[in-house]
PyMOL Python script that loads the backbone (N, CA, C, O; Angstrom):
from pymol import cmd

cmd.read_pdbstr("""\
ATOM      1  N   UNK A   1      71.459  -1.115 132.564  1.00  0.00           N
ATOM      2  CA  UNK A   1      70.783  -0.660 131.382  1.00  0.00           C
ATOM      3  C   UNK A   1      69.802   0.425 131.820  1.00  0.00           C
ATOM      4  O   UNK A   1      69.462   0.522 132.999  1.00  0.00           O
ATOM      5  N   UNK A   2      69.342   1.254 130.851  1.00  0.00           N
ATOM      6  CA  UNK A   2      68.946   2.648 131.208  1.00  0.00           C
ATOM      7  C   UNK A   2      67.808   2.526 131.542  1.00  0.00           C
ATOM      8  O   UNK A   2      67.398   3.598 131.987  1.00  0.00           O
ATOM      9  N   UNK A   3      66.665   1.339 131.566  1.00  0.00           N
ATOM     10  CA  UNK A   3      64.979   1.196 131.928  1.00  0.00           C
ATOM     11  C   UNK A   3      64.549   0.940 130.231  1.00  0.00           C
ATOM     12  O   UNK A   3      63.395   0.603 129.968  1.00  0.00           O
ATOM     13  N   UNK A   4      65.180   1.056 129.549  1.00  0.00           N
ATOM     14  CA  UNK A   4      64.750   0.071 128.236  1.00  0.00           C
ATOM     15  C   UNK A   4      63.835  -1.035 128.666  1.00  0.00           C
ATOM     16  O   UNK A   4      63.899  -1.732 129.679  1.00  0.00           O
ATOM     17  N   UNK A   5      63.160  -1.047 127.897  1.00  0.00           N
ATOM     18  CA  UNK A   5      62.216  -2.122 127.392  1.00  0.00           C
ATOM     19  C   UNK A   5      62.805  -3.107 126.401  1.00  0.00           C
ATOM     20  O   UNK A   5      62.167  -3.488 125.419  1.00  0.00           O
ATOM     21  N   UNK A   6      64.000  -3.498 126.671  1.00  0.00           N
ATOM     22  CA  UNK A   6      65.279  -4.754 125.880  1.00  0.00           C
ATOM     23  C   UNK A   6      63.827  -6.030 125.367  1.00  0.00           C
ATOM     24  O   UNK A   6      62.812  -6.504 125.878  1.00  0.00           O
ATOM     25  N   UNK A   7      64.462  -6.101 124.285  1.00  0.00           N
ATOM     26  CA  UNK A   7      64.014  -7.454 124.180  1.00  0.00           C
ATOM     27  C   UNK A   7      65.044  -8.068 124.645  1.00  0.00           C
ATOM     28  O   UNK A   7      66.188  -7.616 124.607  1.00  0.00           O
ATOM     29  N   UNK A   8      64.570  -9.603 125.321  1.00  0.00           N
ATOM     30  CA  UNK A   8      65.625 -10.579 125.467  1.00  0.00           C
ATOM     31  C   UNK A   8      65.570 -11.607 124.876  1.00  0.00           C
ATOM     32  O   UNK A   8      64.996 -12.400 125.624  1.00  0.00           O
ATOM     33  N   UNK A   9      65.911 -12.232 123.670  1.00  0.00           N
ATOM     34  CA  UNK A   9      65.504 -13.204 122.988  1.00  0.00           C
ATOM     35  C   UNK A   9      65.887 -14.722 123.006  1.00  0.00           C
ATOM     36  O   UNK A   9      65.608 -15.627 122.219  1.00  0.00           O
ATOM     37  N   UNK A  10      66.918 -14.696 124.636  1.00  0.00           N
ATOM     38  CA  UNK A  10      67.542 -16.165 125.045  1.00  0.00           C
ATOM     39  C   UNK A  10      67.905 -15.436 126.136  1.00  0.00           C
ATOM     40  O   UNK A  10      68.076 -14.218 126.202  1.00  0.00           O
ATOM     41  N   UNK A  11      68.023 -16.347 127.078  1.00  0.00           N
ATOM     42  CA  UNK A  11      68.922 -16.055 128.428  1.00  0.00           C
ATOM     43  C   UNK A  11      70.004 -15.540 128.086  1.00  0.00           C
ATOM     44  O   UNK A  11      70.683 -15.874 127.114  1.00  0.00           O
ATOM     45  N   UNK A  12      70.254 -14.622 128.927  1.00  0.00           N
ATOM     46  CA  UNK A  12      71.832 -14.164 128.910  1.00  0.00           C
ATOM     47  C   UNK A  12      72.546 -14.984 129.407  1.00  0.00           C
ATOM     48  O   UNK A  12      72.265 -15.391 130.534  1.00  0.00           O
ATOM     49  N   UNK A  13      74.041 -15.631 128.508  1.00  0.00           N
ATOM     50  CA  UNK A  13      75.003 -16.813 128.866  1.00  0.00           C
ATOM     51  C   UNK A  13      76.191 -16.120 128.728  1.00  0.00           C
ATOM     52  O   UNK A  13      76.400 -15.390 127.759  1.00  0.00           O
ATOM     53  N   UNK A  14      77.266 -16.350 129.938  1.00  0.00           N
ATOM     54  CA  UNK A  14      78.451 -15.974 129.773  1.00  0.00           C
ATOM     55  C   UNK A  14      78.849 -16.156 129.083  1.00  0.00           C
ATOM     56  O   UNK A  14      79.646 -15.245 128.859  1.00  0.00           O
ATOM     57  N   UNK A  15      78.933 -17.516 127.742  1.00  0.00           N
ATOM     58  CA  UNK A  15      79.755 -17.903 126.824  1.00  0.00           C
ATOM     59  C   UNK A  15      79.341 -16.455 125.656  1.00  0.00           C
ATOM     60  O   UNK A  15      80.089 -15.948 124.821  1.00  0.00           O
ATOM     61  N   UNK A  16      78.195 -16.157 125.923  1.00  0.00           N
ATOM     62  CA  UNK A  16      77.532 -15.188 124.585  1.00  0.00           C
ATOM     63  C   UNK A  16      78.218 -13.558 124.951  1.00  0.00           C
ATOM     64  O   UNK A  16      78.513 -12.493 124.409  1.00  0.00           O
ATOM     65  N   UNK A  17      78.214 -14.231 126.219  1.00  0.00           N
ATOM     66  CA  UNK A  17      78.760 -12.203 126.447  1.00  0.00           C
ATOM     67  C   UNK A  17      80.240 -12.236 126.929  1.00  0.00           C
ATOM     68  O   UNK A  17      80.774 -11.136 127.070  1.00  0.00           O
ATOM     69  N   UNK A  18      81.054 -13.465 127.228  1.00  0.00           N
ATOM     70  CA  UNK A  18      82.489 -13.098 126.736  1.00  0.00           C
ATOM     71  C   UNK A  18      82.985 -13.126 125.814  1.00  0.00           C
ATOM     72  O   UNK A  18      83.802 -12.247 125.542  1.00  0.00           O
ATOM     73  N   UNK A  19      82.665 -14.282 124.825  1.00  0.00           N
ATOM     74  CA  UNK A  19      82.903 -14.642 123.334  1.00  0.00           C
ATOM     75  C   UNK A  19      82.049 -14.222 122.304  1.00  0.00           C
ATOM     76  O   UNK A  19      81.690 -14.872 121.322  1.00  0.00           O
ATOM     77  N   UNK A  20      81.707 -12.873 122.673  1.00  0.00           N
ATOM     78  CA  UNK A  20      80.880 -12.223 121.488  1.00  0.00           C
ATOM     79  C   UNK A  20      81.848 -11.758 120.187  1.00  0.00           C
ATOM     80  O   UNK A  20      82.685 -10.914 120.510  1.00  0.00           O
ATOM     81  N   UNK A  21      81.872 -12.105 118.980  1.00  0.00           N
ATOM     82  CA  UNK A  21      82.640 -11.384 117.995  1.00  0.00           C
ATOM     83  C   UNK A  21      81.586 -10.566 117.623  1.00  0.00           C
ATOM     84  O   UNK A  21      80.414 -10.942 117.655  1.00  0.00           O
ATOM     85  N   UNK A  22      82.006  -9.279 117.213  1.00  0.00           N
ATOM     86  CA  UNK A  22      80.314  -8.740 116.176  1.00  0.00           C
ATOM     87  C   UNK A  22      80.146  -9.726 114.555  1.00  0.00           C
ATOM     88  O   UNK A  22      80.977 -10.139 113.746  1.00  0.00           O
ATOM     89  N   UNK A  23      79.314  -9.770 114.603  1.00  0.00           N
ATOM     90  CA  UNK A  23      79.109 -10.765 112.614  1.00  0.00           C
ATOM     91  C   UNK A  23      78.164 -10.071 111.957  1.00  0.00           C
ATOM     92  O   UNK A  23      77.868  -8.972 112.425  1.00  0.00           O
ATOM     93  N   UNK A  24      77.684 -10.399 111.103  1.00  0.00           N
ATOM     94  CA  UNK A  24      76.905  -9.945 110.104  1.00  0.00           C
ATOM     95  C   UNK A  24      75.880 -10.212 110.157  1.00  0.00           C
ATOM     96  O   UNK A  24      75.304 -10.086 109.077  1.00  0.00           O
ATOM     97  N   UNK A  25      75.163 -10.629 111.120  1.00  0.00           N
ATOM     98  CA  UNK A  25      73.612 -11.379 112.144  1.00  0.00           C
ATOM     99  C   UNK A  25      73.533  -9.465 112.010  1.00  0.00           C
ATOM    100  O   UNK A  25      74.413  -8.609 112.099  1.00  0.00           O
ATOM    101  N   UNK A  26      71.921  -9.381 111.743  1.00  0.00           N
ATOM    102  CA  UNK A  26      71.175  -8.048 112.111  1.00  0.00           C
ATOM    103  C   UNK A  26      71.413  -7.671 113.197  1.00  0.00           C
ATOM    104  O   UNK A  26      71.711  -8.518 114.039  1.00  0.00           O
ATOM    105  N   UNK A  27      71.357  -5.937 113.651  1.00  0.00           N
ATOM    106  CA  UNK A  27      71.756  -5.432 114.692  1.00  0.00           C
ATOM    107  C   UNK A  27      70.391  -4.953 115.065  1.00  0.00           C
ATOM    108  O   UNK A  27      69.783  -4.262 114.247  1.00  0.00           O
ATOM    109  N   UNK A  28      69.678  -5.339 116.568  1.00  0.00           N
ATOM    110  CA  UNK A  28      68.808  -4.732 116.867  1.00  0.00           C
ATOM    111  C   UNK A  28      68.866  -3.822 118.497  1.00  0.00           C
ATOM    112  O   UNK A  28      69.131  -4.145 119.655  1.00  0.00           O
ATOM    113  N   UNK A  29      68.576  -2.926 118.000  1.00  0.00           N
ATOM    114  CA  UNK A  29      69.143  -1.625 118.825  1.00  0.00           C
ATOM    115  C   UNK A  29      68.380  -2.091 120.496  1.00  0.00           C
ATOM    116  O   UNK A  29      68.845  -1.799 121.598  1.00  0.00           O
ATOM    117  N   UNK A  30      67.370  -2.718 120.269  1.00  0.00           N
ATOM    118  CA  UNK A  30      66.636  -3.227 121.292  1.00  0.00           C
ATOM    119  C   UNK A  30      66.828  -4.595 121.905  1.00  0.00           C
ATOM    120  O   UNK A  30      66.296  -4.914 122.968  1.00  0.00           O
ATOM    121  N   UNK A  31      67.415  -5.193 121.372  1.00  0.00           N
ATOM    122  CA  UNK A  31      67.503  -6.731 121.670  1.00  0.00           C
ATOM    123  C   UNK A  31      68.970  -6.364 122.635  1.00  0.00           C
ATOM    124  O   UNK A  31      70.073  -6.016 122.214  1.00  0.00           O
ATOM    125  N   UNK A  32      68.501  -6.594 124.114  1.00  0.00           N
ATOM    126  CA  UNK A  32      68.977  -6.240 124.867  1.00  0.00           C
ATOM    127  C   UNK A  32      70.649  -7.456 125.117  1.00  0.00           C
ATOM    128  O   UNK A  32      71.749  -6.945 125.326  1.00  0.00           O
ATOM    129  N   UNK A  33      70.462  -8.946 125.035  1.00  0.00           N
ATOM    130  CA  UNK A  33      71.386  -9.147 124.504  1.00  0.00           C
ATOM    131  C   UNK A  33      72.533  -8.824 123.834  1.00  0.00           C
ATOM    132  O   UNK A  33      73.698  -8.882 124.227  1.00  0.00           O
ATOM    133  N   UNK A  34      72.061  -8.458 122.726  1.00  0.00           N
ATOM    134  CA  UNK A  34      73.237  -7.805 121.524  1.00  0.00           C
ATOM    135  C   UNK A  34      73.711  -6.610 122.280  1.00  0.00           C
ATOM    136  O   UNK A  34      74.936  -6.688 122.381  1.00  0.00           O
ATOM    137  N   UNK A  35      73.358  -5.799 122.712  1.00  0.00           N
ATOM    138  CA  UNK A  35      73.216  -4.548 123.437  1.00  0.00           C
ATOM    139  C   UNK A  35      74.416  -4.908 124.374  1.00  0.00           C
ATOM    140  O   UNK A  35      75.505  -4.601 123.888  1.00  0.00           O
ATOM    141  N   UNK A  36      74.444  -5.279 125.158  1.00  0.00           N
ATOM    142  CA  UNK A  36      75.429  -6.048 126.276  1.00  0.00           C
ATOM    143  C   UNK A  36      76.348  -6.383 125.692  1.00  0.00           C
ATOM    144  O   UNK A  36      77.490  -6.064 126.022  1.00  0.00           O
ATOM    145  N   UNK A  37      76.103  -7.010 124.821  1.00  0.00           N
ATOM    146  CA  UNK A  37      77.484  -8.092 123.814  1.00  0.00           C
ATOM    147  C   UNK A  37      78.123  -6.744 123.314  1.00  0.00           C
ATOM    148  O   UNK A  37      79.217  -6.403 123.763  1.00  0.00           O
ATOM    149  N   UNK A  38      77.492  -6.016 122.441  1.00  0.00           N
ATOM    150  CA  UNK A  38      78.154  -4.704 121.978  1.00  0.00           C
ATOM    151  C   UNK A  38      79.336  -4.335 122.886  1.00  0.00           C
ATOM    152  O   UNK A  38      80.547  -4.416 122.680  1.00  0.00           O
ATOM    153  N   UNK A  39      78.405  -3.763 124.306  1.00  0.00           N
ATOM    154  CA  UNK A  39      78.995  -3.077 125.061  1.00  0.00           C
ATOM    155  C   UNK A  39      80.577  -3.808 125.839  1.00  0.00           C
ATOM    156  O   UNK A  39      81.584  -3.253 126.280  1.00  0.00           O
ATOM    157  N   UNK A  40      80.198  -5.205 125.736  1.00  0.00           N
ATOM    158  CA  UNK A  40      81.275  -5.849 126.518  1.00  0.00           C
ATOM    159  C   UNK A  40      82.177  -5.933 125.507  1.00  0.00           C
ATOM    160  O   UNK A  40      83.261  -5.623 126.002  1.00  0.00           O
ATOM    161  N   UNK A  41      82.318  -6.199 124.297  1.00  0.00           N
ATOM    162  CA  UNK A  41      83.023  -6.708 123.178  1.00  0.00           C
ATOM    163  C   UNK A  41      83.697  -5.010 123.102  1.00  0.00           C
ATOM    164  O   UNK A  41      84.886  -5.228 122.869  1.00  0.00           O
ATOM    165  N   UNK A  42      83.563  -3.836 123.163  1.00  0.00           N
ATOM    166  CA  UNK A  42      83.746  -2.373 123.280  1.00  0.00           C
ATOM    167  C   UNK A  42      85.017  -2.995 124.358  1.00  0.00           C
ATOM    168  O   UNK A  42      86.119  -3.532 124.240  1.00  0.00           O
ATOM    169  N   UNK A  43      84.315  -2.654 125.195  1.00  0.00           N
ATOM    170  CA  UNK A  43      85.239  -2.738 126.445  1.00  0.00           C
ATOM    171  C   UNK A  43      86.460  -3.989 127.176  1.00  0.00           C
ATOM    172  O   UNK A  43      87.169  -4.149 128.170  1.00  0.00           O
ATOM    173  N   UNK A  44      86.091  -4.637 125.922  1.00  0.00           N
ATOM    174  CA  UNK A  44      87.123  -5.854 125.990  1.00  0.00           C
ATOM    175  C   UNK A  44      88.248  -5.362 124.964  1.00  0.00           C
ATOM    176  O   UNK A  44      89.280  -6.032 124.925  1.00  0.00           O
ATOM    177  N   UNK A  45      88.115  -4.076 124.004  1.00  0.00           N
ATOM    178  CA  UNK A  45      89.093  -4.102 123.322  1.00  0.00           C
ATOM    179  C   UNK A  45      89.934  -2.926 123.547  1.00  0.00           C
ATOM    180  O   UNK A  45      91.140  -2.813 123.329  1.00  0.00           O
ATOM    181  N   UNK A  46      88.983  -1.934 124.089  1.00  0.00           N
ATOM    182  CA  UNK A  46      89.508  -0.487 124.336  1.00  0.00           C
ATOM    183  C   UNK A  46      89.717  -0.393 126.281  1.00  0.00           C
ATOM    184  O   UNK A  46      90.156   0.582 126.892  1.00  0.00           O
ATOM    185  N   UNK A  47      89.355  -1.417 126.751  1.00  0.00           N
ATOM    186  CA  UNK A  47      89.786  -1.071 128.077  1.00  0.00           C
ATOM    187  C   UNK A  47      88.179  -0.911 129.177  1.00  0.00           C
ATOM    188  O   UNK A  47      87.008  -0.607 128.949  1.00  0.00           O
ATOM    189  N   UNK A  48      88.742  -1.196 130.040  1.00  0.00           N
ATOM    190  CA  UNK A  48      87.106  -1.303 131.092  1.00  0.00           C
ATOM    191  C   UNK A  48      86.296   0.715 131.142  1.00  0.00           C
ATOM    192  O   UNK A  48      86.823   1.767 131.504  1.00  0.00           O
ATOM    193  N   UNK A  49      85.138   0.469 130.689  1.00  0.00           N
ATOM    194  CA  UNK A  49      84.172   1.748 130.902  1.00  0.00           C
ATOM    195  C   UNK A  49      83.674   1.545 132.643  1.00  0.00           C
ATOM    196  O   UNK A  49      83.272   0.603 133.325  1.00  0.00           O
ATOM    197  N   UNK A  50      84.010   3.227 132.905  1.00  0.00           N
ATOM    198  CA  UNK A  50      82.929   3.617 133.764  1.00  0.00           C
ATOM    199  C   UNK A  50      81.596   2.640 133.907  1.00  0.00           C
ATOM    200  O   UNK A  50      81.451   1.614 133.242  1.00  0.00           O
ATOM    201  N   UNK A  51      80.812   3.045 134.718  1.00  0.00           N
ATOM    202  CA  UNK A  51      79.169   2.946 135.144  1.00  0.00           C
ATOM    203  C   UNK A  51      79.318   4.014 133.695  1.00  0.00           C
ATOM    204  O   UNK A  51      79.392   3.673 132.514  1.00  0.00           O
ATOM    205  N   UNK A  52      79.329   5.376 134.285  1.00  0.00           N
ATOM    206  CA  UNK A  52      78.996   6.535 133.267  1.00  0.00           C
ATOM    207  C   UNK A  52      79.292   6.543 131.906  1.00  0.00           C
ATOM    208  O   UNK A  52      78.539   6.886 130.995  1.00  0.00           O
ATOM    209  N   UNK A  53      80.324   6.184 131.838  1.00  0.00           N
ATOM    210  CA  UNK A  53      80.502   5.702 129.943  1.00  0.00           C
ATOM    211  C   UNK A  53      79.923   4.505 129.321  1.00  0.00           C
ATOM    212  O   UNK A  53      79.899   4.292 128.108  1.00  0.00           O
ATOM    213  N   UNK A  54      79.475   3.769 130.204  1.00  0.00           N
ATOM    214  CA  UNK A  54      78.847   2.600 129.806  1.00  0.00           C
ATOM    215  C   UNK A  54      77.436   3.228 129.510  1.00  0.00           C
ATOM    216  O   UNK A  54      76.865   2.967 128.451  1.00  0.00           O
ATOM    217  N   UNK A  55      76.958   3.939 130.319  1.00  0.00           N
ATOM    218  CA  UNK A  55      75.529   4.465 130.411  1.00  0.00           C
ATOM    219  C   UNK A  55      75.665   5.364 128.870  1.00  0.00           C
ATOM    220  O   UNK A  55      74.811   5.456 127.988  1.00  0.00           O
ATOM    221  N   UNK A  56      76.857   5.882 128.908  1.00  0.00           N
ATOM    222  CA  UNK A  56      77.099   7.137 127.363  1.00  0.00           C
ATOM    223  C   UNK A  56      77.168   6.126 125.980  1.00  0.00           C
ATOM    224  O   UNK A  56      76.477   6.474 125.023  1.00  0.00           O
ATOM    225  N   UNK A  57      77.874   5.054 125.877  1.00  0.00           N
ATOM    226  CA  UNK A  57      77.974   3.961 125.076  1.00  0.00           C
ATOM    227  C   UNK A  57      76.297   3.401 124.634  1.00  0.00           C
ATOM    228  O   UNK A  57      75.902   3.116 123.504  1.00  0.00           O
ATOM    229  N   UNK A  58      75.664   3.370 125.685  1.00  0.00           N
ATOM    230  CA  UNK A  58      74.348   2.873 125.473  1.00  0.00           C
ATOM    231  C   UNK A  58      73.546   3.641 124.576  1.00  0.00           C
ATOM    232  O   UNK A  58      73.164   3.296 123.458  1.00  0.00           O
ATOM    233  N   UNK A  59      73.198   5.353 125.527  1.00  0.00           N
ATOM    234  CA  UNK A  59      72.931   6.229 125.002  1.00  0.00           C
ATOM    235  C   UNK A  59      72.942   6.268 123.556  1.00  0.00           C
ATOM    236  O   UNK A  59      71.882   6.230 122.932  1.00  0.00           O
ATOM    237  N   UNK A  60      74.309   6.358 122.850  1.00  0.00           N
ATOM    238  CA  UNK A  60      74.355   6.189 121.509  1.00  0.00           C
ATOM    239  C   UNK A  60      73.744   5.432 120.784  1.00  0.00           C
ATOM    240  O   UNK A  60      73.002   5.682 119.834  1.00  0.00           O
ATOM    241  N   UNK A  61      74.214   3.984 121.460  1.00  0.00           N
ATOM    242  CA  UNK A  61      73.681   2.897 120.425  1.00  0.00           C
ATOM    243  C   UNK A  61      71.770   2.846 120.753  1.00  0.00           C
ATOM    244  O   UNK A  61      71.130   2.065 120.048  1.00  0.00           O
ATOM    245  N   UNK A  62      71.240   3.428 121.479  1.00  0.00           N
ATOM    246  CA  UNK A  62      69.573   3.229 121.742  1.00  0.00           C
ATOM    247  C   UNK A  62      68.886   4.404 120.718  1.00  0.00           C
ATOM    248  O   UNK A  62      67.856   4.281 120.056  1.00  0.00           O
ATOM    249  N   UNK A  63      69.889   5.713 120.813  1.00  0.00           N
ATOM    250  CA  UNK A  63      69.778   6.944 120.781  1.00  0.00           C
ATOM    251  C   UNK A  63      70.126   7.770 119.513  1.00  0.00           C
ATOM    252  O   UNK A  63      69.442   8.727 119.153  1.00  0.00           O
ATOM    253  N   UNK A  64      71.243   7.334 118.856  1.00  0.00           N
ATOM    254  CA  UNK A  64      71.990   8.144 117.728  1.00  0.00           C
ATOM    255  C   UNK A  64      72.488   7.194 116.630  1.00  0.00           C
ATOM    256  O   UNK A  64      73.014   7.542 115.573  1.00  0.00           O
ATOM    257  N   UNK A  65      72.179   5.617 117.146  1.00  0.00           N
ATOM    258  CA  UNK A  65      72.637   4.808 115.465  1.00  0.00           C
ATOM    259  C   UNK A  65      71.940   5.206 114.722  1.00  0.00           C
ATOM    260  O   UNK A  65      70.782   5.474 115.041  1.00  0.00           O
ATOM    261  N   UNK A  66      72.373   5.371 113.555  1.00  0.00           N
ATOM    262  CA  UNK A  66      71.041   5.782 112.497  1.00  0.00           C
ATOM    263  C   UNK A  66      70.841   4.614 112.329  1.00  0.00           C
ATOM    264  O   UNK A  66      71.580   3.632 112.393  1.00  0.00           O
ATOM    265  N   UNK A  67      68.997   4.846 111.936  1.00  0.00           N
ATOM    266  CA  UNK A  67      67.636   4.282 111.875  1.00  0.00           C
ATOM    267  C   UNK A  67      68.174   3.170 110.077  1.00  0.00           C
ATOM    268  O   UNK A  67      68.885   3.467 109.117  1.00  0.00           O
ATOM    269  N   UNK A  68      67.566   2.223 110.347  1.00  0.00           N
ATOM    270  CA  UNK A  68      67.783   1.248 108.978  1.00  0.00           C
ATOM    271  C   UNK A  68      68.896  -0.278 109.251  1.00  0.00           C
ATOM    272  O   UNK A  68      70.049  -0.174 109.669  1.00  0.00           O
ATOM    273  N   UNK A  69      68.533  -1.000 109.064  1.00  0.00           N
ATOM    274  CA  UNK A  69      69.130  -2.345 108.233  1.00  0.00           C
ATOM    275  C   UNK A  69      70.679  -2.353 108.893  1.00  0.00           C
ATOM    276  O   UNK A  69      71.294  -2.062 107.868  1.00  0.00           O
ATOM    277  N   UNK A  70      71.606  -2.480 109.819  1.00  0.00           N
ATOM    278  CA  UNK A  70      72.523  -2.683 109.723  1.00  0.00           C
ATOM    279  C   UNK A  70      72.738  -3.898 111.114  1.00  0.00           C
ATOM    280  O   UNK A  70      72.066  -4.148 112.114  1.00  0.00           O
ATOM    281  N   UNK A  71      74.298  -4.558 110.431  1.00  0.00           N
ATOM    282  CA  UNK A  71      74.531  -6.006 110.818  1.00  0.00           C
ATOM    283  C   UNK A  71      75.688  -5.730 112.598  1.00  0.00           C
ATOM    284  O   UNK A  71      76.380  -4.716 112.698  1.00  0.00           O
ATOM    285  N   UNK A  72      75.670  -6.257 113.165  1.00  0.00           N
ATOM    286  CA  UNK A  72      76.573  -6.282 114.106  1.00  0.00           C
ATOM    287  C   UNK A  72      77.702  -5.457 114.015  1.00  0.00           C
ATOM    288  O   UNK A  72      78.007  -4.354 114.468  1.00  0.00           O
ATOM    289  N   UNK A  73      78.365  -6.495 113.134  1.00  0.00           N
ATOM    290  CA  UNK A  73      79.807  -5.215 112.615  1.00  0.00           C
ATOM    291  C   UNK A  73      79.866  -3.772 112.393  1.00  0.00           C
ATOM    292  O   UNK A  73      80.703  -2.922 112.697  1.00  0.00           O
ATOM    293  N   UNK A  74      78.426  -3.716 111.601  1.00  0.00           N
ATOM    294  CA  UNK A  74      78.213  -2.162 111.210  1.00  0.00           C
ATOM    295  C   UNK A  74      78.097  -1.233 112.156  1.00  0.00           C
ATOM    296  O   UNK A  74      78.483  -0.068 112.053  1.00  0.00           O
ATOM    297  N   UNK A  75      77.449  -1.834 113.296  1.00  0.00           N
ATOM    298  CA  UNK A  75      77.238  -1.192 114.425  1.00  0.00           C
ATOM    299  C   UNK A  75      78.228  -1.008 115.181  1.00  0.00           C
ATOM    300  O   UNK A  75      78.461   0.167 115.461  1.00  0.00           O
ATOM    301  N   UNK A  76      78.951  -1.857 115.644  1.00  0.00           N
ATOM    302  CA  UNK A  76      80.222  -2.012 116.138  1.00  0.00           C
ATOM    303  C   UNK A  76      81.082  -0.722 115.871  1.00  0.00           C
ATOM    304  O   UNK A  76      81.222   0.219 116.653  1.00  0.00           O
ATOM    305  N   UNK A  77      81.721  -0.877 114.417  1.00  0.00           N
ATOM    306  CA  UNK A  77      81.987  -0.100 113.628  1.00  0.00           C
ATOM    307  C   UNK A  77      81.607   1.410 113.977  1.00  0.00           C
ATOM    308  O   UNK A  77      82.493   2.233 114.204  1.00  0.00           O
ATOM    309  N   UNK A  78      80.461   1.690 114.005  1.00  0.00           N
ATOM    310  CA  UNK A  78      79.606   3.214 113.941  1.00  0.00           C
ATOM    311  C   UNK A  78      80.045   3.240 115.108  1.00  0.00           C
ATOM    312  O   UNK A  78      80.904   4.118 115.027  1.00  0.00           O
ATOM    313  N   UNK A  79      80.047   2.627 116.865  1.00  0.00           N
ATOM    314  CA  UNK A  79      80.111   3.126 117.829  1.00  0.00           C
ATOM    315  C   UNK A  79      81.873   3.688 118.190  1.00  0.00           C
ATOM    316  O   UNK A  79      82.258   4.718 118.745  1.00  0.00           O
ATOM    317  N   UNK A  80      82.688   2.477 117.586  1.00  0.00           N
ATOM    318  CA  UNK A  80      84.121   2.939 117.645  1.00  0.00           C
ATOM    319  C   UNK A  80      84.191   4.007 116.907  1.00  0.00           C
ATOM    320  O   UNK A  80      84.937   4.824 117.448  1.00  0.00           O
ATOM    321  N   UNK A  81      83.790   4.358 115.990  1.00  0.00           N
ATOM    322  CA  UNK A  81      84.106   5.972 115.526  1.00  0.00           C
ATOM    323  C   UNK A  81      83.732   6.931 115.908  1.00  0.00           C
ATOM    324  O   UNK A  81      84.264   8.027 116.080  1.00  0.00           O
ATOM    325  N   UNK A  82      82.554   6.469 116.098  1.00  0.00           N
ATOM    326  CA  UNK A  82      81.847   7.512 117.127  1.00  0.00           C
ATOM    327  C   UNK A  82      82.653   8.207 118.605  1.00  0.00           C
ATOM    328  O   UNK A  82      82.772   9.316 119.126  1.00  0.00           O
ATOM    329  N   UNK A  83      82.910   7.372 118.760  1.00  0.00           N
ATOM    330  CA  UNK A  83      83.810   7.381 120.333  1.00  0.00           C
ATOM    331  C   UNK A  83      85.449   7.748 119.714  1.00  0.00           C
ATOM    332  O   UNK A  83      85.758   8.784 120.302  1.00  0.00           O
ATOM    333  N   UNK A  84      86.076   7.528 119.214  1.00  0.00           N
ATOM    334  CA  UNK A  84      87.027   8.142 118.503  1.00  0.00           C
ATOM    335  C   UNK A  84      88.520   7.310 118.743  1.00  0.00           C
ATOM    336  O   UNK A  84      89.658   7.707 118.491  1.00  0.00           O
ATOM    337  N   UNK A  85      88.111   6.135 119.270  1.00  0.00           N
ATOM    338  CA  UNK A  85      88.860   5.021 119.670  1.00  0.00           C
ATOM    339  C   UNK A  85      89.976   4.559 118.409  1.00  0.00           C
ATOM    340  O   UNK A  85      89.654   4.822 117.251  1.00  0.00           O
ATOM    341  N   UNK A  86      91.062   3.985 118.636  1.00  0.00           N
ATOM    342  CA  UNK A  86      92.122   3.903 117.898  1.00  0.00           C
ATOM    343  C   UNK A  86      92.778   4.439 117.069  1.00  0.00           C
ATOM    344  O   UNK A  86      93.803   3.901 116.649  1.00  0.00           O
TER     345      UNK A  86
END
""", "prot")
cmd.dss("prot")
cmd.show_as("cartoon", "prot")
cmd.util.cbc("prot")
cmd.orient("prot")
């Protein structure tokens, strides 16, 4: 992770970061958790990232989600298009 200041709001558990689905639970761009889960749940569907695309994946989601109210999925969502995947 890039030196973020993540919140962590539970230990990080393998069960949470292999079996992440995205849901409709709020997306917080900081809650370093979700952040991870994002990124692994990405790369569990489109194929293993770089160090460097992982670092570019982040980028976005810290950097370019737009600002406001959105749920896991939404986010999810915004980064696969973003990236131009499927």
């Amino acid at each position: 992770m890039q030196g973020v200041d993540y919140d962590w709001d539970v230990p990080v558990s393998d069960f949470y970061l292999k079996d992440f689905i995205p849901t409709r639970k709020q997306f917080n761009r900081y809650n370093g958790n979700q952040t991870i889960a994002i990124l692994n749940h990405f790369s569990a569907l489109y194929g293993p990232v770089t160090f460097d695309q992982a670092h570019e994946l982040e980028d976005l989601i810290l950097n370019h989600l737009p600002l406001g109210t959105m749920s896991e999925q939404s986010a999810f969502n915004w980064l696969v298009n973003k990236k131009g995947k499927k």
